[in-house]
C-alpha positions in Angstrom: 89.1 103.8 135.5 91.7 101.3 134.8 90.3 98.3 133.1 91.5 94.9 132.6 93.6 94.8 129.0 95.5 92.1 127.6 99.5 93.0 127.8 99.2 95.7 129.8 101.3 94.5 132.6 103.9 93.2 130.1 105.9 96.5 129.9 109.6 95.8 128.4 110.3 98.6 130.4 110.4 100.0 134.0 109.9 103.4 133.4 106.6 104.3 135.7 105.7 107.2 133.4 105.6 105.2 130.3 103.7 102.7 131.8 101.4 105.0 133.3 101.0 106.9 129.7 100.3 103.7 127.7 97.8 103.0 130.9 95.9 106.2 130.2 95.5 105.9 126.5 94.6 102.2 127.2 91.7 104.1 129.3 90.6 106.3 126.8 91.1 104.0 123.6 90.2 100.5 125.3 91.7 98.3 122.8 91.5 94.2 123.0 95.4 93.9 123.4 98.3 96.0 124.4 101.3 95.2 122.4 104.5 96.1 123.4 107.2 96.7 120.7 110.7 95.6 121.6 112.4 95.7 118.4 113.8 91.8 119.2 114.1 89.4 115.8 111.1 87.3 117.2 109.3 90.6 117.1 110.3 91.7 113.7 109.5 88.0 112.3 106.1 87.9 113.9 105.1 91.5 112.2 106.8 91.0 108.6 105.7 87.0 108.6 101.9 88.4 109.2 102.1 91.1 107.0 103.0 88.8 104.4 100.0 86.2 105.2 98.2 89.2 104.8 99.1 90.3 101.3 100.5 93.5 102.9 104.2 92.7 101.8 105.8 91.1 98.9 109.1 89.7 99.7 112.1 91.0 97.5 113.9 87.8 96.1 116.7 89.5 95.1 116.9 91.7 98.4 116.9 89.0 101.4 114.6 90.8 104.9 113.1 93.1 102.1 109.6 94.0 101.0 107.2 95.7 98.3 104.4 97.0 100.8 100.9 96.9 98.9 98.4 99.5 99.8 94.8 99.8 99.4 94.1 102.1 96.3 91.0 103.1 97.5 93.1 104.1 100.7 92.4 108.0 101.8 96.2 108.3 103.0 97.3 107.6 99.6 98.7 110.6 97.9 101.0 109.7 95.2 99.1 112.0 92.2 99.3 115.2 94.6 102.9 114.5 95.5 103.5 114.1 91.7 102.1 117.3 91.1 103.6 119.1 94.2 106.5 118.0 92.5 106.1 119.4 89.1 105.3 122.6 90.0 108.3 122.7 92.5 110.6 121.9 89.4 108.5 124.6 87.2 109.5 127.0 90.1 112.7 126.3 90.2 113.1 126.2 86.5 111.2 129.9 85.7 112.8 131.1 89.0 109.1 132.0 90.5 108.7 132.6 93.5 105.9 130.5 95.7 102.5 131.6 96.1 101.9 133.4 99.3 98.3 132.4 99.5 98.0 128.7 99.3 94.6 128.8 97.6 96.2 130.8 94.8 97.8 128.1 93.1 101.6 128.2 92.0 101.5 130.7 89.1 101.8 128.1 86.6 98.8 126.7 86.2 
């Protein structure tokens, strides 16, 4: 069912089967664009020079070609409390010498 995409015959590659897989996920996805990714400067300035506009990234004036990336706090994918407690009761494991729970739903012991 190909369709018409934008960049899809732009392929940095010649590779037919990477072609053809970005083709078939084009199919089933049908995004506006296809962007390739080359990993040239041009490329990297575009992305980092966007996300910037975009309030995305802070640039790091101490730390030239580096950013603070801003997230979304209402953002589902952010996990920083669980990690935070993952961590604690990692180091409470370690500390007491207690073995991990062998049912996840059980908790850690140390609660």
């Amino acid at each position: 069912m190909t369709t018409t995409i934008a960049g899809i015959d732009n392929a940095p590659t010649s590779v037919a089967a990477i072609r053809d897989w970005v083709t078939s996920v084009a199919d089933l996805t049908t995004p506006d664009t296809v962007v390739w990714c080359d990993a040239s400067e041009e490329e990297w300035h575009r992305l980092t020079t966007h996300l910037v506009d975009k309030g995305t990234f802070v640039g790091l004036t101490r730390k030239p070609n580096s950013f603070w990336c801003v997230s979304d706090p209402d953002d589902v994918a952010r996990v920083e409390d669980r990690y935070e407690e993952a961590g604690a009761r990692v180091r409470l494991q370690q500390r007491f010498r207690l073995a991990p729970p062998s049912d996840p739903k059980r908790g850690s012991g140390c609660d």
